[in-house]
N, C-alpha and C positions, 0 to 999 in steps of 0.2 A: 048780158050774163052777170051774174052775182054768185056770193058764195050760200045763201041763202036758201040751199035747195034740201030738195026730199031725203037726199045722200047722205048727207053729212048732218041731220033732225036725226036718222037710223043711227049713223055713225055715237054720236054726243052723245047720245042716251041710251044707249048700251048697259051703262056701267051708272051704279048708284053710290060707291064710296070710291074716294080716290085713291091713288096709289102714289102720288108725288106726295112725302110730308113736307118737304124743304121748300117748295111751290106754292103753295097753299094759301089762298087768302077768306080765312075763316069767315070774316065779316059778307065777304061779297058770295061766298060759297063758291069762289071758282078755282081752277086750277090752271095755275101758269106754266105753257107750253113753250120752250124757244128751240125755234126752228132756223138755223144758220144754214144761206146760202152760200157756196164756195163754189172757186172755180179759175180757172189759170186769167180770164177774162172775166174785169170785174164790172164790162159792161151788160156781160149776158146775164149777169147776178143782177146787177141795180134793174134791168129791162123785165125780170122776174116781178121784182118788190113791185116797180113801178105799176105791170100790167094789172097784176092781184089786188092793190089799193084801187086803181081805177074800176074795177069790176067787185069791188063788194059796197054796200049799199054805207052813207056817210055814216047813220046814226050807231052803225054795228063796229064802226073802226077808230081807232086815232090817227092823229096826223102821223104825214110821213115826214120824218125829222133826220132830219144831217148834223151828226155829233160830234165833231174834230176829235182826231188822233193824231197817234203817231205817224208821220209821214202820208196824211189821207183821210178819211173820216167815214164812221159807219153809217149807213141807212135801215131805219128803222121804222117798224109799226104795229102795230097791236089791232086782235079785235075776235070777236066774242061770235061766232056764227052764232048762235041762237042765244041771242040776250036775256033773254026773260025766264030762259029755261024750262023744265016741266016739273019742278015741285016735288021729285025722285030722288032728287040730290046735285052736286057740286056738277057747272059747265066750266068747259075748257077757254080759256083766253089764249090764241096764239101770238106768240111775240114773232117774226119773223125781221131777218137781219142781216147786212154781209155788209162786209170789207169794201171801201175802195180805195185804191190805193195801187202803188208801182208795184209789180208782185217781188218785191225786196221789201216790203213792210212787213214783216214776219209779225213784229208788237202788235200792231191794227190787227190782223189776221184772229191773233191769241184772244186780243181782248175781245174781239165779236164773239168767238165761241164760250165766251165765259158763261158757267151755268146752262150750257145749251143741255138741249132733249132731244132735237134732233138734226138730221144734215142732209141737204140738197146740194150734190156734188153735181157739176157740169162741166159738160166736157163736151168742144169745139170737135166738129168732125173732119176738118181740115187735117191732111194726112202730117203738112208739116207744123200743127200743133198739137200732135201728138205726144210728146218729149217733154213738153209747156202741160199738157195734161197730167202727163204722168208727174212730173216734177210736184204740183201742187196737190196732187193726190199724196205723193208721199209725206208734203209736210203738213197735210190736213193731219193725216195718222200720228203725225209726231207729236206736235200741239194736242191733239186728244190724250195724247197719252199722259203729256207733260202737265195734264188737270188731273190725270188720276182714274183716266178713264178708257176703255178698253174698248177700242173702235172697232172690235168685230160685233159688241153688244150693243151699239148705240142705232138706233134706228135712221136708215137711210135708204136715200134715192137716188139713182142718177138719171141726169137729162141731158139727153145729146144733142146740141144744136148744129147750126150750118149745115144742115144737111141741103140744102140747095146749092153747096159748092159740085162744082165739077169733077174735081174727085175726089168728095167724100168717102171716107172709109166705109163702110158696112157697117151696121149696127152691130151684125155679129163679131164682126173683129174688132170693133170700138168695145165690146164687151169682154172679149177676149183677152186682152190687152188691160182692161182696166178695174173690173167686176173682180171683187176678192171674195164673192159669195151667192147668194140667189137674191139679192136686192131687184126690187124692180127695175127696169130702165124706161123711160117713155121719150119719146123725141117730139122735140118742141119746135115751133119757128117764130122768134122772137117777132118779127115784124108784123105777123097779124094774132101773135097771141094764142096760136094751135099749143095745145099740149101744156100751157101753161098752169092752167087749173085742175089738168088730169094729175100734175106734177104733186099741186098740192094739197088732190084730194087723194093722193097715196100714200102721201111722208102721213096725213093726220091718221090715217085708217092706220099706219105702224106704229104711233103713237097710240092709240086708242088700245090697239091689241097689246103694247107694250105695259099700260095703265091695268087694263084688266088681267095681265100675268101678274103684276104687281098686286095686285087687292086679292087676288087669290091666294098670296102666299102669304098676306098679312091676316085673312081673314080666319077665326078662332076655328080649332077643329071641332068638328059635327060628335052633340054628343050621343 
């Protein structure tokens, strides 16, 4: 599997002008996308980054790099689904990224979402991390806020994993419980990588539609 498919060729080129100016790398013509993984467990975050880099082709990605922080260090990668682009205008480069760290490094936390675009929230379906769910949900919100930025607007996902516990919650009352709007949810299983790439070929399709609300409302009116 790779990220190099039919889906996401429709998706990229969609749109002919972009709508990130702060993004923007005029020389290469692309537009930079950051996509922060969060989540009470910063193993099923890293197991995200890690499956994604595994399954997209070398020449379309960069390394995956371990950045020391505060109490923990961030994971990170970059990479370009259609590199070459179609001559129509600016391709997206996604940066994807998350925290690891003791969930008491609030700073790591902050500094991974710096400049983010988007967010993949996860949430463990184990009933007694539930509380550990919701806790990190609230200071995702807080942190977003504390950039200036208004987390009912910001494009996002959520991915529910352990669903092979015994008793797991419901999807529906895992959304119940945590869903503050119509976000997608998709449920994932980290050990063979189910649902992982559906994950993020959702967050980019809300990015993409977020880009082209964006270019519409910059583009001159019709005379």
């Amino acid at each position: 599997m790779n990220l190099n498919r039919p889906w996401i060729a429709a998706l990229l080129f969609a749109l002919a002008m972009p709508a990130f100016g702060s993004s923007i790398n005029e020389a290469a013509r692309e537009i930079n996308l950051k996509v922060v993984y969060v989540g009470a467990e910063s193993a099923a975050t890293a197991a995200n980054l890690q499956f994604i880099h595994a399954n997209t082709r070398p020449e379309i990605r960069g390394q995956l790099s371990r950045s020391p922080g505060p109490k923990g260090e961030v994971l990170a990668f970059d990479f370009v689904p259609i590199p070459k682009g179609d001559g129509r205008g600016y391709k997206p480069r996604f940066h994807l990224a998350t925290a690891l760290g003791a969930p008491e490094a609030r700073e790591l936390r902050r500094l991974a979402l710096k400049d983010v675009d988007a967010v993949v929230f996860i949430a463990d379906s184990d009933p007694a991390r539930m509380k550990a769910n919701q806790e990190s949900l609230r200071n995702l919100k807080s942190d977003l806020e504390a950039q200036g930025l208004d987390w009912t607007t910001v494009p996002w996902v959520y991915q529910f994993v352990n669903r092979e516990h015994p008793k797991a919650l419901p999807v529906e009352e895992m959304s119940r419980q945590l869903r503050t709007g119509e976000q997608p949810v998709i449920v994932a299983e980290l050990k063979t990588g189910a649902g992982i790439l559906d994950t993020m070929k959702a967050i980019a399709k809300l990015c993409m539609m977020e880009m082209k609300k964006g270019a519409e409302q910059k583009a001159p009116p019709a005379r």
